[in-house]
C-alpha positions in Angstrom: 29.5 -17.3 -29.4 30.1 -16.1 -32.9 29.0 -12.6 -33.9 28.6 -10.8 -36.9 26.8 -10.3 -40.5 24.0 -12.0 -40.4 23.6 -12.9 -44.0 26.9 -14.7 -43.8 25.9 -17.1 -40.7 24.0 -19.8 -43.1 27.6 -20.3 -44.4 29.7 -21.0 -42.0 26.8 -22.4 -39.2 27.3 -26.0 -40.2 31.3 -25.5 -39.4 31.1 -24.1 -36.4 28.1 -26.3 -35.0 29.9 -29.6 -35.7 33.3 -28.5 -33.7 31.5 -27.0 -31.0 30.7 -28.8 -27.3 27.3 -30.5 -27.3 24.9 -30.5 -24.8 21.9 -32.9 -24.6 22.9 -33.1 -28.3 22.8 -30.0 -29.5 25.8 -27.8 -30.1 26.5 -25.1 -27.8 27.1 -22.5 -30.4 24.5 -20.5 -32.2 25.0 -16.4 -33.1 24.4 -13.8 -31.1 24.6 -10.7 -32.9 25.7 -8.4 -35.0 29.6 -7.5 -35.9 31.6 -7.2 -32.2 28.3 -9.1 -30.3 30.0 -12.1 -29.8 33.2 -10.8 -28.1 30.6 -9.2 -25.9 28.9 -12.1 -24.4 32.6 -14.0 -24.3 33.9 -10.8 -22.1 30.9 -11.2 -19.6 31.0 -14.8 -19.8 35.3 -14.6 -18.7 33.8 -12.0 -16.2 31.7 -14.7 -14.2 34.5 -17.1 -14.7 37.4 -15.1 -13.4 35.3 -14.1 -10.1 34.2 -17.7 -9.6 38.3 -18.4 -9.8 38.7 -15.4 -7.2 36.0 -16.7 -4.7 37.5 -20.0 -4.8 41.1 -18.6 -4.4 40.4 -16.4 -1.6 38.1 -19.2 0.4 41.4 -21.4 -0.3 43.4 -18.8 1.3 41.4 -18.6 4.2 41.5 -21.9 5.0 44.8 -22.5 5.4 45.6 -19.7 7.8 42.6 -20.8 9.4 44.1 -24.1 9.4 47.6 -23.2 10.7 45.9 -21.0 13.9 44.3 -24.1 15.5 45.6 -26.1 17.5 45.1 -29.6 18.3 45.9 -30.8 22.0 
């Protein structure tokens, strides 16, 4: 998610592209703005992330005080 001067991208693309995860083939990395854009789209990407991390932690919470109320007879 790289950000920045445009003009400068062509240089460095080829770099970046071949060191980046691929998908289907094609790298997952391309720009995606100006200077400060891709630190953007990073922070909401951690944003998602970190709540999918909370969602899982608290249904793993819930679970096992679920699990230590019941009973088996």
């Amino acid at each position: 998610m790289p950000g920045g001067d445009l003009g400068e991208w062509p240089h460095i693309k080829d770099i970046f592209q071949k060191i980046a995860a691929k998908s289907n083939g094609e790298p997952c990395c391309d720009l995606v703005g100006n200077a400060g854009f891709g630190h953007f789209v990073k922070m909401v990407r951690n944003v998602i992330e970190y709540g999918d991390m909370h969602l899982i932690d608290v249904a793993y919470h819930l679970l096992i005080k679920l699990s230590s109320s019941i009973t088996i007879k």
